[in-house]
FIVOVO-679047 format. One record per residue (C-alpha): y, x, z. Coordinates in steps of 0.1 Angstrom, whole numbers, plus 5000, padded with zeros to 4 digits. Example, Ala and Ser with C-alpha at 12.3 -4.5 7.8 and 13.67 -1.06 7.14 Angstrom:
2
<site c2="4955" c1="5123" c3="5078"/>
<site c2="4989" c1="5137" c3="5071"/>
This chain:
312
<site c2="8041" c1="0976" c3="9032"/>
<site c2="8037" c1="0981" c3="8992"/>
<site c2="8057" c1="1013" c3="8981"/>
<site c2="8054" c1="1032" c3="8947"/>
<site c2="8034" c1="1057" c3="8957"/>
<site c2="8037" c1="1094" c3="8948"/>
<site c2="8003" c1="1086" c3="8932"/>
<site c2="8014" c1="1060" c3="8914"/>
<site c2="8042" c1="1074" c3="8902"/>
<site c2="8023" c1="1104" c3="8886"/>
<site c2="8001" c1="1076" c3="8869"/>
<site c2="8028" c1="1065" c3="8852"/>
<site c2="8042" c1="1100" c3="8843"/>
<site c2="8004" c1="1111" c3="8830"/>
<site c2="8004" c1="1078" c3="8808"/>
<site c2="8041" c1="1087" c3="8789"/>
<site c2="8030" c1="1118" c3="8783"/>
<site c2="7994" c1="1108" c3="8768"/>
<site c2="8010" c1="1087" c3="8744"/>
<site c2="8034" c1="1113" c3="8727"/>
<site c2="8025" c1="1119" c3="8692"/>
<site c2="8025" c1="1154" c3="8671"/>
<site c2="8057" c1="1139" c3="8652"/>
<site c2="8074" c1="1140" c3="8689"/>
<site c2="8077" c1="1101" c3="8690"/>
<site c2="8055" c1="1077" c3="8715"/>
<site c2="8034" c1="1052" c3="8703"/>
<site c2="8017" c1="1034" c3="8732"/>
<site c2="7983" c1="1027" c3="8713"/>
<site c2="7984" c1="1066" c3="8700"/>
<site c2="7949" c1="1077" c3="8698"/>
<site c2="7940" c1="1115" c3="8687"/>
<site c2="7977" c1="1115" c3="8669"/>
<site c2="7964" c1="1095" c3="8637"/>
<site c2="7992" c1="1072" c3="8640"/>
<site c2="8030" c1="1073" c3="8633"/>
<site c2="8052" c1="1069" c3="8664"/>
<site c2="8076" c1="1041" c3="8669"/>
<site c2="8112" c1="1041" c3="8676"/>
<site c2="8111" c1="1013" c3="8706"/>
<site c2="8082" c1="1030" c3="8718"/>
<site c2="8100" c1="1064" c3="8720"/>
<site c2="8129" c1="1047" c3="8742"/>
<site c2="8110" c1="1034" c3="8764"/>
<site c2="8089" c1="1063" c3="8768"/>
<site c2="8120" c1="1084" c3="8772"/>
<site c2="8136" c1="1062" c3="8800"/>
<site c2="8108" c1="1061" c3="8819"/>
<site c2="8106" c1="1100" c3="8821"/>
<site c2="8146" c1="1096" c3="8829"/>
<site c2="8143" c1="1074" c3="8859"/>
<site c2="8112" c1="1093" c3="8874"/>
<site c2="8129" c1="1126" c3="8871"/>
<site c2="8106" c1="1138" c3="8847"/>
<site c2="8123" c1="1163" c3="8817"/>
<site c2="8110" c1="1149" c3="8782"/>
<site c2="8084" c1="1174" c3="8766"/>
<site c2="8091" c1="1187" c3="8733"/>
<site c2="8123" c1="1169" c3="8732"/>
<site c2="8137" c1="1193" c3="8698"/>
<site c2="8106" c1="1172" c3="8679"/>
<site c2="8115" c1="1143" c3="8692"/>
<site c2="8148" c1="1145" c3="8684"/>
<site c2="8135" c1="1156" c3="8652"/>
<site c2="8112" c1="1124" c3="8650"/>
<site c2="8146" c1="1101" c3="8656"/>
<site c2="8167" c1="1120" c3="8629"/>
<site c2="8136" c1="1106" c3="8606"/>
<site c2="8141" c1="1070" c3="8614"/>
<site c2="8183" c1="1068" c3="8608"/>
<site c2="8179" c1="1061" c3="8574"/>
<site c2="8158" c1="1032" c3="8581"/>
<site c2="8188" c1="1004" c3="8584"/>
<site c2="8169" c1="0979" c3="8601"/>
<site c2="8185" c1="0964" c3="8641"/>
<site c2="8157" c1="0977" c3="8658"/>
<site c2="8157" c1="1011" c3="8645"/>
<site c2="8200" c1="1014" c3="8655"/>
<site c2="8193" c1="0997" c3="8688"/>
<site c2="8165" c1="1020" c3="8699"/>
<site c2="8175" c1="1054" c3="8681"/>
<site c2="8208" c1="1052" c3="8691"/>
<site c2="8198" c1="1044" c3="8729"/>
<site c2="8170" c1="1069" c3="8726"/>
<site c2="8200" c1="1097" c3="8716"/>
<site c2="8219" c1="1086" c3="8748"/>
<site c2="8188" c1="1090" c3="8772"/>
<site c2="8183" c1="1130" c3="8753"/>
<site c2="8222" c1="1131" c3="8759"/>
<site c2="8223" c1="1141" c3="8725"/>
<site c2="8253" c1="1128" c3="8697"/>
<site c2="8247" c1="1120" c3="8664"/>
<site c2="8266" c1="1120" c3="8636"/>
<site c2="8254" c1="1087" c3="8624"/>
<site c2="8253" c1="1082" c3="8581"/>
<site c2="8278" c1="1057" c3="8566"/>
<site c2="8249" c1="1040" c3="8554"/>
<site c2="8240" c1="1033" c3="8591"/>
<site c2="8276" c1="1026" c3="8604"/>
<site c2="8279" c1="0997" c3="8571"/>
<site c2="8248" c1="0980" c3="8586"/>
<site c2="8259" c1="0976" c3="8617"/>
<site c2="8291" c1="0966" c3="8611"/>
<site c2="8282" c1="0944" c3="8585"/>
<site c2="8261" c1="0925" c3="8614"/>
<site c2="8294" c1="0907" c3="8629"/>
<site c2="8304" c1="0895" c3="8599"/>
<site c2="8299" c1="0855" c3="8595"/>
<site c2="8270" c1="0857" c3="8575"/>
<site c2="8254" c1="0882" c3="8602"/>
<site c2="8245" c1="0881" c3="8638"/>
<site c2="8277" c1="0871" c3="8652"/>
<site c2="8280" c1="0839" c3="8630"/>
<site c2="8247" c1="0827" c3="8636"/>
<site c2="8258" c1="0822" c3="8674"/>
<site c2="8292" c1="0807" c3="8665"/>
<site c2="8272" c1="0781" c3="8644"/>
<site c2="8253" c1="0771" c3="8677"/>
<site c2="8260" c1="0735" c3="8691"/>
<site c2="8259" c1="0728" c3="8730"/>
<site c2="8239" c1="0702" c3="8738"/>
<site c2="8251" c1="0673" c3="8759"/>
<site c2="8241" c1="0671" c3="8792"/>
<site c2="8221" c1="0641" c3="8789"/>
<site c2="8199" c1="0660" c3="8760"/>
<site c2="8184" c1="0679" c3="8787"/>
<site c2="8152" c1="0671" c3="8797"/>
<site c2="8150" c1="0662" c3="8841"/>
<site c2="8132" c1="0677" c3="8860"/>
<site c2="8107" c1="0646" c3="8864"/>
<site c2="8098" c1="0646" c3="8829"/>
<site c2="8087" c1="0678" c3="8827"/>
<site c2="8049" c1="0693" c3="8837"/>
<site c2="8051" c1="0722" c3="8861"/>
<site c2="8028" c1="0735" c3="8837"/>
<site c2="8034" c1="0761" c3="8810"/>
<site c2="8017" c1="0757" c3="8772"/>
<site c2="8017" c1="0782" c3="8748"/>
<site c2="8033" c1="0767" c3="8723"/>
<site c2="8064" c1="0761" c3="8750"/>
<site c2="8062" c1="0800" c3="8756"/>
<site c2="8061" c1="0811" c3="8716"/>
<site c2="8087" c1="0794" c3="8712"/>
<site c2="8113" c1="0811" c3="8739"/>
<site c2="8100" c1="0844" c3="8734"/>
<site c2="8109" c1="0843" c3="8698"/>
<site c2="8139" c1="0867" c3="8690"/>
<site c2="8173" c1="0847" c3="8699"/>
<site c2="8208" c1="0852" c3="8688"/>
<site c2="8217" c1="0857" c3="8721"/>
<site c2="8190" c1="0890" c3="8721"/>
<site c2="8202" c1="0901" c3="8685"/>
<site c2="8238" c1="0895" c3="8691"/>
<site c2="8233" c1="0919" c3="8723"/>
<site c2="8213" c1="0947" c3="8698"/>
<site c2="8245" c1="0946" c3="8678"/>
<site c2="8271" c1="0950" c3="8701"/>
<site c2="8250" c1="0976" c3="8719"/>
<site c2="8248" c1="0993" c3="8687"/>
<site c2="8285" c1="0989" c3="8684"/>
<site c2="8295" c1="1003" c3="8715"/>
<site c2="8271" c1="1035" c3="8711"/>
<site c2="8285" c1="1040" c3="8678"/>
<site c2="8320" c1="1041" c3="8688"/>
<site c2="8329" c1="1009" c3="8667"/>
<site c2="8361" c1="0984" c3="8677"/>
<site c2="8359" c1="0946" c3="8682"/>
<site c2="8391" c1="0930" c3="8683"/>
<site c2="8403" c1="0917" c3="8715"/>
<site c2="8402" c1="0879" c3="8693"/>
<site c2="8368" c1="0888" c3="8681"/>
<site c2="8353" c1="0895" c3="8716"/>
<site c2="8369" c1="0860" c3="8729"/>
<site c2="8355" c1="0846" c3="8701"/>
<site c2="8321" c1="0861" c3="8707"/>
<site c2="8323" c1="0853" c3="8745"/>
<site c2="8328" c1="0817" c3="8738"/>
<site c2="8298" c1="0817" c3="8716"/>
<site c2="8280" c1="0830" c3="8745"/>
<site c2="8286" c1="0800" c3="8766"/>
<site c2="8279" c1="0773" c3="8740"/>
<site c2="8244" c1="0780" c3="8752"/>
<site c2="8249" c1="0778" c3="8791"/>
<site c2="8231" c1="0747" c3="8806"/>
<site c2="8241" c1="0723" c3="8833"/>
<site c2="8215" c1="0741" c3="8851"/>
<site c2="8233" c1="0778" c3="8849"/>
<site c2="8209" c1="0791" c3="8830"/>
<site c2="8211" c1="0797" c3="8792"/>
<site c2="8191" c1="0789" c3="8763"/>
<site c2="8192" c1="0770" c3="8727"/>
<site c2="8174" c1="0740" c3="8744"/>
<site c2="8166" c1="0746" c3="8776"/>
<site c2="8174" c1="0775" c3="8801"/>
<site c2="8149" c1="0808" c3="8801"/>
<site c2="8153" c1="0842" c3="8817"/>
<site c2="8150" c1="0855" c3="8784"/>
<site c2="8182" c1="0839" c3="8765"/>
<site c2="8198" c1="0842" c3="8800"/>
<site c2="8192" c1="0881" c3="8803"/>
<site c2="8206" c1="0891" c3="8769"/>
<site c2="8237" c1="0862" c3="8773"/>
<site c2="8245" c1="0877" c3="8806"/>
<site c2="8245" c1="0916" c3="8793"/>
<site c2="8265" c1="0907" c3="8759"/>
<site c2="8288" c1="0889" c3="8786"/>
<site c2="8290" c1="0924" c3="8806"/>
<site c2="8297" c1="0942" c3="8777"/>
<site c2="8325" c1="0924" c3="8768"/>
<site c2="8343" c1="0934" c3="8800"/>
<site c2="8336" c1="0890" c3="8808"/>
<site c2="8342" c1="0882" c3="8849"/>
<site c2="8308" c1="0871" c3="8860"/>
<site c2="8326" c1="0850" c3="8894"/>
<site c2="8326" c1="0821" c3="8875"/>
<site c2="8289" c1="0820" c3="8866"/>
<site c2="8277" c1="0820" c3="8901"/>
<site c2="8253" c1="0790" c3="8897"/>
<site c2="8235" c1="0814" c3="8869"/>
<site c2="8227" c1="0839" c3="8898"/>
<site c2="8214" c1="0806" c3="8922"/>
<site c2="8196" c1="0798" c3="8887"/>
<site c2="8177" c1="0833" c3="8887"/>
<site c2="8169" c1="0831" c3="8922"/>
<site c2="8149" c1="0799" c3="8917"/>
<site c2="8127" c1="0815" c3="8892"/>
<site c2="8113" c1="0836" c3="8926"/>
<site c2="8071" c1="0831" c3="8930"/>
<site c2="8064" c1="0831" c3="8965"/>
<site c2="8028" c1="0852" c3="8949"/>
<site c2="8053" c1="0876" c3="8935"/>
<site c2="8073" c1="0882" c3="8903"/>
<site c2="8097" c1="0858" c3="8885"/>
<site c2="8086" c1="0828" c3="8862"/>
<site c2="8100" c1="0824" c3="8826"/>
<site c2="8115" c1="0787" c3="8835"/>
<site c2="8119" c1="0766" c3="8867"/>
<site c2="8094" c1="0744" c3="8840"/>
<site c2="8073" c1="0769" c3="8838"/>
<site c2="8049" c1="0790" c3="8863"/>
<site c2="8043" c1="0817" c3="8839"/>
<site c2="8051" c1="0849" c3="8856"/>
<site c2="8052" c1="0884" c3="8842"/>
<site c2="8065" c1="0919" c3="8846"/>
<site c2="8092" c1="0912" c3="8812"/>
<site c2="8102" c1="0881" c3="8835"/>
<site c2="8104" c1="0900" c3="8866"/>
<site c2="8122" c1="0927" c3="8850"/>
<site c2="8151" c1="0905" c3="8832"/>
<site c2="8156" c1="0884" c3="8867"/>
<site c2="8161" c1="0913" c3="8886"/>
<site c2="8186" c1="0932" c3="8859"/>
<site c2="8201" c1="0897" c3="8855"/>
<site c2="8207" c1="0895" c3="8892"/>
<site c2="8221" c1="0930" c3="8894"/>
<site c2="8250" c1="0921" c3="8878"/>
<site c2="8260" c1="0898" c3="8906"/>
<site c2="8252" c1="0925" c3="8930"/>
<site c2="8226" c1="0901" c3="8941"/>
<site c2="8190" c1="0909" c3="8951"/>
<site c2="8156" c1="0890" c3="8948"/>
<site c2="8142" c1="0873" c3="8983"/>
<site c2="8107" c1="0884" c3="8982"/>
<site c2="8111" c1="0923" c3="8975"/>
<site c2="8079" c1="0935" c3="8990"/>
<site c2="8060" c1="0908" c3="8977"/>
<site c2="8075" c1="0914" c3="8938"/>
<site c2="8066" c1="0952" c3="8944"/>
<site c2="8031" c1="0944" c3="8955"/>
<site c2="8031" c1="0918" c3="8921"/>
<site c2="8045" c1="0947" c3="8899"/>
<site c2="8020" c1="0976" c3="8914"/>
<site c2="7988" c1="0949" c3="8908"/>
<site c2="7999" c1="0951" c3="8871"/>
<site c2="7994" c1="0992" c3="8869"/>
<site c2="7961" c1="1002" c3="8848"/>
<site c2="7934" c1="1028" c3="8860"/>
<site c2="7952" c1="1051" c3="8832"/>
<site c2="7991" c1="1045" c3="8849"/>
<site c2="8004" c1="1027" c3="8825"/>
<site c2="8013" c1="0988" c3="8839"/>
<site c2="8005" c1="0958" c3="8816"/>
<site c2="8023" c1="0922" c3="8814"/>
<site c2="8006" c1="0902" c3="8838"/>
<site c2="7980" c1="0907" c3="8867"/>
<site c2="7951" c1="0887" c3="8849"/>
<site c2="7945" c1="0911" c3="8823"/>
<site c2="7961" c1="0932" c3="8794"/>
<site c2="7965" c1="0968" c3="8781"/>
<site c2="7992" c1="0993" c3="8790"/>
<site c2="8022" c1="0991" c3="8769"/>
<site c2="8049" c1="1015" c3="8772"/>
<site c2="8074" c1="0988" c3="8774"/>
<site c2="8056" c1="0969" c3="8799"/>
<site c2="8058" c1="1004" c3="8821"/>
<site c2="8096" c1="1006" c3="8812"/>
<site c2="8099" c1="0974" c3="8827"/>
<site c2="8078" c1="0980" c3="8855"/>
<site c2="8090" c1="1014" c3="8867"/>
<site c2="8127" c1="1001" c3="8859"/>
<site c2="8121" c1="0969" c3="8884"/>
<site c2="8107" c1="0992" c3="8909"/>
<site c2="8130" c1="1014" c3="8915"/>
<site c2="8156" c1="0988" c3="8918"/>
<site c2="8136" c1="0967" c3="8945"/>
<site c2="8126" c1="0997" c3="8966"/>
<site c2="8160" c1="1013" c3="8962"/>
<site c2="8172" c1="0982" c3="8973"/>
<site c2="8148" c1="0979" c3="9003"/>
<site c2="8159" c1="1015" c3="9016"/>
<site c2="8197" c1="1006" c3="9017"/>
<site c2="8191" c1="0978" c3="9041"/>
């Protein structure tokens, strides 16, 4: 029976640490310090360390490193520094300049209106199954894996929340109705066609606006079909395209239906095949470097199928 090992585990450990820089960020291609850490990077670093019980080292720099980055108003830099703040357990008093952005994100012209503006499609618009090849091209996958609305509408009301900034009850039924103009007949969600990728951020912008999740049953039957019987979860029921982002998203997305995968063991043994000889895990089990948020994903999915295996 797979199981991740003590071993393994201190792989992964050994790998975060390797890739802090002397600025107190991670980078996961640092080599010798000669290059500047990343903010996504450092989060991901930061809560692997969290959920292997491992105290952050020189957590004042990095702290330090993320005080840096605030002024850079970008949606990746308030999604991952104020997320990377919450894993330290450290508050912020955030500049105006920082609060503006992000508030100016819900606005019509911003985030928020770009989903509004999205049309359902009609149920004969969707392609059968039939006509569709149980094979995956690349051009099929660049397109989904593309940054949505659904993913950047989630960044901002993330950001929102962390930062202690309202939404009107009217504004978060209108942003929950926006939601669903891009649920499928299927359950799944997506602009054209469902994917565990514009399903996972619809379903956690859903959760964090306090939506009942009863009613989207057929979404968790949806995940559940995504299952490969060789281990891990598959971008699309279209697709057989299967990868530890994938796997991670399904599982998370299932979580919030208390539900659990089929074929734990066999998505454990898929996710520990996908752990380099330096600890870190890579995407898929054909080939790839370590990436910190590939081992983010990895450890996260872990410890949710084993700890789910040990409460049987």
């Amino acid at each position: 029976m797979s199981s991740f090992s003590l071993a393994s585990k201190n792989g992964a450990i050994e790998y975060v640490r390797g890739r802090q820089g002397k600025d107190g960020g991670y980078l996961f291609y640092q080599y010798e310090d000669i290059f500047e850490s990343a903010v996504d990077d450092t989060f991901y670093a930061l809560s692997v360390l969290k959920s292997l019980g491992v105290e952050p080292p020189n957590s004042k720099l990095t702290l330090k490193f993320l005080r840096s980055k605030i002024a850079d108003t970008s949606l990746y830099t308030a999604y991952y520094s104020t997320n990377a703040f919450n894993i330290l357990g450290t508050r912020l008093r955030f500049s105006k300049r920082l609060l503006d952005f992000v508030s100016s994100l819900r606005r019509d012209q911003g985030i928020f209106g770009k989903l509004r503006k999205h049309k359902a499609m009609r149920n004969d618009d969707i392609p059968k199954n039939e006509e569709i090849s149980p094979n995956y091209e690349s051009s099929e996958i660049f397109e989904i894996e593309l940054p949505s609305e659904l993913e950047l509408a989630f960044m901002v009301l993330n950001c929102h929340k962390k930062l202690g900034l309202k939404i009107s009850e009217n504004g978060k039924q209108d942003l929950a109705e926006s939601v669903f103009n891009y649920l499928r007949p299927d359950g799944g969600f997506g602009s054209n066609a469902s994917d565990i990728n514009s399903t996972f951020y619809a379903l956690r912008t859903l959760n964090l606006l306090d939506c009942p999740m009863e009613s989207l049953w057929n979404t968790s039957e949806w995940i559940l079909g995504l299952e490969d019987k060789n281990g891990g979860f598959n971008v699309s029921h279209r697709s057989r395209f299967r990868t530890v982002e994938y796997t991670y998203k399904a599982v998370e997305g299932l979580k919030m239906f208390r539900g659990r995968p089929k074929l734990r063991m066999i998505h454990t043994t898929f996710l520990l095949q996908c752990q380099n000889g330096n600890g870190g895990f890579r995407r898929s089990i054909f080939a790839g470097i370590s990436t910190l948020k590939d081992t983010f994903e990895a450890v996260t999915t872990l410890e949710s199928l084993l700890g789910s295996s040990e409460n049987e």
